[in-house]
Structure formats: structure tokens, C-alpha cells
MIBA-733968 format. One record per residue (C-alpha): x, y, z. Coordinates in steps of 0.001 Angstrom, whole numbers, plus 500000, padded with zeros to 6 digits. Layout:
residues N
XYZ;...
***
This chain:
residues 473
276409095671720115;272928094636719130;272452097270717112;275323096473714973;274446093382714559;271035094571713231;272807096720711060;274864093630709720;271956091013709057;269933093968707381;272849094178704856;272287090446704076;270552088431701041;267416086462702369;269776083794701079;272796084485703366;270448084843706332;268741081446705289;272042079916705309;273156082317709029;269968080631710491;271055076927708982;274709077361710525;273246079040714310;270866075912714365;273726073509714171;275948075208716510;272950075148719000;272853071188718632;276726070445718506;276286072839722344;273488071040723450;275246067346722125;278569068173723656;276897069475727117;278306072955726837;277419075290729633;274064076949730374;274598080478729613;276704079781726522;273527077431725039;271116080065726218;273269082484724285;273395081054721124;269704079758721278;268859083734721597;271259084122718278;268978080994716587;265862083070717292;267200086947715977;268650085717713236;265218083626712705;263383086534712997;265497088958710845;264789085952708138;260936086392708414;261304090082708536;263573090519705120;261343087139703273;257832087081704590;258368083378705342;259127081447708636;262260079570708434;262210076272707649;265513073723707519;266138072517703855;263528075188701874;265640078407700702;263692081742700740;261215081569697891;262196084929695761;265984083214695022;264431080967692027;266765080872689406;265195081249685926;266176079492683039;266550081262679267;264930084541680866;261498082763681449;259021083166684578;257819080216684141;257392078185687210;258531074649685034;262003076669684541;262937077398687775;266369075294687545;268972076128685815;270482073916684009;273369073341681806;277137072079681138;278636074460683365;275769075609685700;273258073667688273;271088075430690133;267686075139691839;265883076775694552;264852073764695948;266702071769698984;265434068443697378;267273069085694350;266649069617690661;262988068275689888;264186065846687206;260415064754686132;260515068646684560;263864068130683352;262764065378681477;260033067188679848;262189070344679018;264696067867677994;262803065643675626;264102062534676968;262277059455678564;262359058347682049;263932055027683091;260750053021684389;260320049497685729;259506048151682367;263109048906680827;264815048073684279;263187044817684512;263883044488680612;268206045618681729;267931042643684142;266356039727681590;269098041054679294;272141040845681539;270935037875683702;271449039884686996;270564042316689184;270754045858687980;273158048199689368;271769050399692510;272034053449690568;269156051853688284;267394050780691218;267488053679692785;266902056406690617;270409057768689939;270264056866686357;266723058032685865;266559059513682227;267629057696678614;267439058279675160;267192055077673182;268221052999675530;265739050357673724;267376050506670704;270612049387672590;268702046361673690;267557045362670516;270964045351669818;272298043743672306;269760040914672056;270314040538668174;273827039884669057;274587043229667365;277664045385668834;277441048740670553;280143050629672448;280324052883675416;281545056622675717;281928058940678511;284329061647679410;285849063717681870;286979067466681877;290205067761684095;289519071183685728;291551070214688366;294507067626690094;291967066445692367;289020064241691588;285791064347694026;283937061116694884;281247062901692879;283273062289689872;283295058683690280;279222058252689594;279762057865685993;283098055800686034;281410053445688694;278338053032686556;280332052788682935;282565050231684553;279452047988685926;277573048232682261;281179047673680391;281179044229682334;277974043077682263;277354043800678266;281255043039677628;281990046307675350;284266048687674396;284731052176676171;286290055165675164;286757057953677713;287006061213676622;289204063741678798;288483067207677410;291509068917678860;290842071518675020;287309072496676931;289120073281680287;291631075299678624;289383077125676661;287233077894679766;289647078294682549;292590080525683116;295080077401682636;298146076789680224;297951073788678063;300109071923679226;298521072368682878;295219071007681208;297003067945679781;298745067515682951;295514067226684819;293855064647682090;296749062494683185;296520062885686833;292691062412686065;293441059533684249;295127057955687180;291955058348689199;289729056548686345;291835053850685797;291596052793689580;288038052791689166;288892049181687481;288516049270684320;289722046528681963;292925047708679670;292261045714676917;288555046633676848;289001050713677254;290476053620675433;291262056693677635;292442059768676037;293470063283675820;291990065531673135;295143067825673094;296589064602672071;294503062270670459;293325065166667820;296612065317666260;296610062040665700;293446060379664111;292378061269660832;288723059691661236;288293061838664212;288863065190663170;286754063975659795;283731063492662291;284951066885663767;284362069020661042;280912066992659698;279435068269662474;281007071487662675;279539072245658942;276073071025660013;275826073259662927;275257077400662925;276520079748664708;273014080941665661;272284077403666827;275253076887669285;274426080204671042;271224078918671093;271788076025673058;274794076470674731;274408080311675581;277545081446673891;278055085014672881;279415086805670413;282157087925672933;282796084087673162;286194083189671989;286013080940669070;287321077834670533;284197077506672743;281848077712669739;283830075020667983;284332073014671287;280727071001671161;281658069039667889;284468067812669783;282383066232672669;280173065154669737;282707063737667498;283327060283669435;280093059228669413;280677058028666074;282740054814666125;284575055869663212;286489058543665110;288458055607666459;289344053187663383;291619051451665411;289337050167667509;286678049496664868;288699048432661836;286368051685660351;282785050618660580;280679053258660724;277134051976661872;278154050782665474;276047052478667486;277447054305670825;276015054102674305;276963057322676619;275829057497680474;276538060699681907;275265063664684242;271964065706682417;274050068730682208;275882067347679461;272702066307677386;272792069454675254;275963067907673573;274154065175672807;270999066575671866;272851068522668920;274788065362667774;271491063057667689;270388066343665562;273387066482663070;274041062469662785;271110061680660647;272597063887658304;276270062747657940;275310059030658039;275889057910661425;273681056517663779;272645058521666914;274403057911670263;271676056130673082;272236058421676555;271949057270680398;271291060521682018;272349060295685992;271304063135688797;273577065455690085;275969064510692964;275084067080695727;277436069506697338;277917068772700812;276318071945701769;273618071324699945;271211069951697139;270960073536695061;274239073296693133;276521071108691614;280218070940693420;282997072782692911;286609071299692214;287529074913693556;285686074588696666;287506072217698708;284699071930701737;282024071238698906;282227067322698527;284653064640699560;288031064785697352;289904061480696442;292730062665698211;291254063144701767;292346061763704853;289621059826706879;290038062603709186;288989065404706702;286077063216705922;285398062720709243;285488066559709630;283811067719706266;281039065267706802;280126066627710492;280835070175709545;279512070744706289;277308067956705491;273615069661705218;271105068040707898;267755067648707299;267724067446711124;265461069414713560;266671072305715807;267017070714719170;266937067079719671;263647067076721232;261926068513718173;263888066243716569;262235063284717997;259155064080717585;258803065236713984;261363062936713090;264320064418709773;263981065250706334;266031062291704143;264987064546701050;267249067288701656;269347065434704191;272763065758702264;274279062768704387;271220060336703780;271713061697699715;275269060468699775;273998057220701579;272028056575698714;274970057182695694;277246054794698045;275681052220700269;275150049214698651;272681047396700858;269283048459700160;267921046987703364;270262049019704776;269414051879703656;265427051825704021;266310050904707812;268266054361708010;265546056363706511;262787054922708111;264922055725711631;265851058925710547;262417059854709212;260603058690712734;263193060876714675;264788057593716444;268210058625714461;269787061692714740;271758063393712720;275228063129714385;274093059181714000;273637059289710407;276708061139709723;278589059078711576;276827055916709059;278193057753706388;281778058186707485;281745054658708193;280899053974704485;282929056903702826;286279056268704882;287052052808703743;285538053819700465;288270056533699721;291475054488701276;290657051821698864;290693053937695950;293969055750697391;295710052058697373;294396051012693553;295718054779692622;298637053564693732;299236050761691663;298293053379688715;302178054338687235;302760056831684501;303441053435682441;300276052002683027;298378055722681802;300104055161678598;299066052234677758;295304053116678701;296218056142676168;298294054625673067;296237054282670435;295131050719670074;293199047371669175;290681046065672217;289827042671672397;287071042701670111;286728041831667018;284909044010663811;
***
């Protein structure tokens, strides 16, 4: 018996072991928590310390909670270069690190400047309140121009927002809402425009899904956006299987950038190969083409120089990056970008979610008992081994997936520093902090369930006719 199960960890990746040793430590504190016999903790503490061992034997390293084996750093563009460990683009996040993507690096590879205190002190004298906890905290940590929109602003010039969603699925995960929650606060407290941008083309193109699944999942999307909150006669929501047929100054703006753009410079920054089915090559002028306010004439009565403010995860900066290259050159200004972290899976900090993955984050459509269950199962502790250890070196918050998802979602910042500084001491343990965050995701999720709702296939229609706002241009 032990020799088989020799024979089965040696056949394992330093990362599956990592992640054997991660699971046996939490079943040894859910036995010692729920008082479970003796002999069955004895047994499964001498599982925690074989499969500990076999970890040091295949990595060289002692285990330790939250830090993956060391040899698994993913390389970026075929470089060894320690600044491109993560890898990171539209479709693809990954990192070797438990904390997460090092976003001070991202910013350099990126090109982009980091939100300081100057320009969040300069967001608060400009709205006359207190900036949104995603500023405050870090979430939105990375802009592009984002002082140019102020001088706007305060010259009582108009700007407008964009952001999008690509409908890979029926089911939205609270991850989803970071952006929507964010767009919504900035579309109230500057009083703009927004046009969302549901890119149910990409997910075709991408997925093995018909067409008119893809459209059918922008409109079930569209459902969960709208009961974010936002304002009907402020926002434009729409479909580019359907909008493209219909808007003349859109495809226009399509095509600019399409003839500014190479071949060899798409593969270059969005890895596409020659294999790559046409569609896909084409796709990025079609994320860039409503950044320009003229793709939407209806809205704008056909001015061109408005200039367009987009917050959105970093992933989707190299979009962005090639339509601030190309707008210079067809006369349009370039779009400002808020660039927010990445939501964590539950099972950790290293990758982005996925919609296919239905134990990787918290979906829209759960029951507080599947949260309730996903959370204490799944939720990544940065929690010791036994609760005595635990004590006395205290938890990690920085790869504690529970504390992360503390800091998208609870509001009180006072609050929150108490947690971390309980957490961090060892006077709160794990099964205590995920219970906090049940607490704050359960009501969370049943309140977006009941807006939903109130969200009929009337109401996504008129979010997605082509219309007039209440602004004037």
C-alpha cells in the first residue's frame, strides 16, 4: 500500500504535489476543528508529512503554504528573464507567485503609469467625494491619461466611458462585476455617457459556440449588467453581432484601424499565428473601434474629438495599446485607460477564473449554500497547519484568497484593517475569516439575484436600441 502510493506521488508535477500537500493540510485542520477521532487525525497528519516530504524530495524546497515550487515560472514571449515571469495577456493570467501578478513590473512592461496619491487626491477635489475603495485600495492601480481626463473634466469639456464584456458563458462570476461596479460609480460621479461593449463576435471566434449561442449569452449577460444599476438613459449596451450591421460610423472606425495595422504587428502583440483563423486577426479593431465616439453618432450627433475613458482588467491593455498607436493617425483622440487587478480564483492567486470551472469563483447564480460551501472548501488559506502554529505565527492576508475577496467587497475600511491585523497576529483563524466573508458575499449575491429579476427581455432592449442619452452635443 505504501509503496503504491510512492509510486503515485513520484508520477506527480512538483505542482500537483504542492497543491496534494495544500489540500492534506486542510483536511488535517477541518479533523482537528471538528474533533474527529485520534487515530483518524494521527492518520492523516502522517499523510501531511509524506506527501511533505515527497515535495522536498521532487523540488529541493520545504513546503511552504501560499509559495508554488519555484521551477513552475511561467515565461512570457520565450524570455528568462526574471521581470517576465507572468504571463500575461487577453486570454491568459498566470504567475508563479501566491501573492499574485507583481503589477509594479506589469506597469513597467506595460508602459503605463501607476495610480498614486497625487491623482487620487486630485479624483477626490474633482468629484467632491470620497473615491471609490477600488481607488483606495489598489484595485484600480494603473492609468493611461487619466490626467488628461481631468483637464477635461475641469474645463467643463465632455468625455465618455467604455467598457465591455465577452459572454463566454450564461453565467456571470462576481469577478465579472469589478468593472461594472467601478464604471457605474465613475458614470455617476462625472455624470457621462457609457457604452458597453459585449463581444459575443470574439467568443465565437474563440470558442466552439454557434452564433446565435454567443448572442444569446450577450443578452443573458446583459441582464446581469444592467442589475449592476446602471442609468438607461445614460448607457448604451450592445451586441457586436448586432450593432455592426447597423452603424455606418462604426464599421468606418473598423476598417481605419484595420488598414493602419499589419499583420506582422497583431501577431506581434496578440500572439496570433498564421494557423489563426482570420476573424481573430481582424477581431482587435473591433474592441478598438468604440473608443472613438464617432462609432456611435447617435449618441454624439457625430463629433469626433470626444475623448473616451475605458476602466478595465490589464489583460485587455494590449487592445488599447494598439488603438492609442493607430488613433493619432486617423484623427481621433486616444482613449484614457483605468487598469484594475485580476479577481483571484478561489483556489488561488496564480490564474485568472474560469467561467468553465464552476468551483473557481462565486457565480451570480449561487445559492448562499454553494457559497457557503465553495468558500470553506475551495477558498485558498493563507492559514497555518494546525491551529497552534497558527497562533503563533499568525496567517498570510497576501495570499489568503478569502482576505483578497474581503478586500474587492467589504466596504468598511476599518473593517477590514481590523480583520487583517487579527488574522495576521494569529487571533483569527481561518474558518473565522471565511465565515466574514460568507457573511459579506451571501447578501451580496441575493441582492443582485432580486435586481436580475426586475431585468425583462423588454428592459434589455431598450438598454440595446440604438439611441439618444440625455446629453447633449
Amino acid at each position: 500500500m505504501a509503496d503504491s502510493l510512492n509510486c503515485d506521488l513520484k508520477s506527480l508535477t512538483p505542482l500537483q504535489l504542492f497543491e496534494r500537500v495544500t489540500e492534506q493540510g486542510e483536511k488535517v485542520r477541518a479533523l482537528k476543528a471538528g474533533k474527529a477521532p485520534k487515530d483518524e487525525i494521527d492518520a492523516a497528519v502522517r499523510m501531511l508529512l509524506s506527501l511533505k516530504l515527497s515535495y522536498k524530495t521532487a523540488t529541493g524546497q520545504d513546503y511552504q503554504a501560499g509559495l508554488p515550487p519555484k521551477d513552475l515560472v511561467l515565461i512570457n514571449n520565450g524570455t528568462t528573464k526574471e521581470e517576465d515571469e507572468d504571463l500575461v495577456d487577453p486570454w491568459n493570467v498566470q504567475t508563479s507567485n501566491a501573492k499574485g501578478v507583481d503589477y509594479d513590473k506589469l506597469i513597467v512592461r506595460f508602459g503605463s503609469s501607476k495610480i498614486d496619491t497625487d491623482l487620487i487626491n486630485r479624483i477626490e477635489r474633482a468629484i467632491g467625494q470620497k473615491p471609490h475603495h477600488f481607488l483606495r485600495r489598489g484595485i484600480f492601480f494603473s492609468h493611461r491619461d487619466m490626467d488628461q481626463v481631468l483637464d477635461a473634466y475641469e474645463n467643463k469639456k465632455p468625455f465618455y466611458l467604455y467598457t465591455g464584456r465577452g459572454p463566454s458563458s450564461q453565467a456571470m462570476h462576481v469577478g465579472h462585476l469589478i468593472p461594472f461596479m467601478f464604471t457605474k460609480w465613475l458614470q455617476e460621479v462625472f455624470d457621462v455617457p457609457l457604452v458597453i461593449q459585449l463581444t459575443d463576435d470574439e467568443k465565437y471566434l474563440w470558442k466552439d459556440m454557434t452564433v446565435e449561442k454567443a448572442y444569446e449569452y450577450a443578452k443573458e449577460n446583459a441582464k446581469d449588467i444592467i442589475a449592476c444599476g446602471f442609468d438607461i438613459n445614460k448607457t448604451f449596451i450592445f451586441s457586436d453581432l448586432d450593432y455592426l450591421g447597423t452603424s455606418a460610423g462604426f464599421y468606418k472606425n473598423i476598417v481605419k484601424v484595420q488598414k493602419h495595422v499589419t499583420f506582422n504587428q497583431v501577431k506581434g502583440i496578440f500572439g496570433f499565428t498564421d494557423s489563426d483563423c482570420i476573424g481573430k486577426i481582424s477581431f482587435p479593431a473591433i474592441q478598438a473601434a468604440p473608443s472613438f465616439s464617432s462609432s456611435f453618432p447617435q449618441i454624439f450627433n457625430g463629433k469626433e474629438n470626444i475623448q473616451c475613458l475605458i476602466p478595465c482588467a490589464i489583460d485587455q491593455d494590449p487592445y488599447f495599446r494598439m488603438t492609442r498607436d493607430v488613433a493619432p493617425r486617423i484623427g481621433q483622440p486616444k482613449p484614457a485607460l483605468l487598469h484594475s487587478v485580476f479577481f483571484p480564483a478561489l483556489q488561488g492567486a496564480q490564474t485568472k477564473m474560469s467561467a468553465s470551472d464552476p468551483n473557481s469563483s462565486i457565480f451570480l447564480t449561487d445559492t448562499p449554500k454553494q457559497i457557503k460551501t465553495k468558500i470553506n472548501k475551495h477558498a485558498f488559506s493563507g492559514g497555518r497547519d494546525t491551529i497552534e502554529e497558527h497562533r503563533k505565527y499568525g496567517g498570510n492576508c497576501e495570499v489568503d484568497v478569502s482576505f483578497m475577496y474581503l478586500t474587492f467587497f467589504l466596504e468598511d475600511d476599518d473593517r477590514l484593517e481590523q480583520l487583517k491585523q487579527a488574522y495576521t497576529s494569529g487571533e483569527l483563524l481561518t474558518g473565522e475569516l471565511k465565515k466574514v466573508l460568507i457573511e459579506t458575499m451571501q447578501p451580496l449575491v441575493a441582492a443582485h439575484q432580486e435586481r436580475r429579476k426586475q431585468v425583462t427581455d423588454e428592459i434589455v432592449k431598450q438598454f440595446m436600441t440604438p439611441r439618444k442619452l440625455a446629453f447633449e452635443f
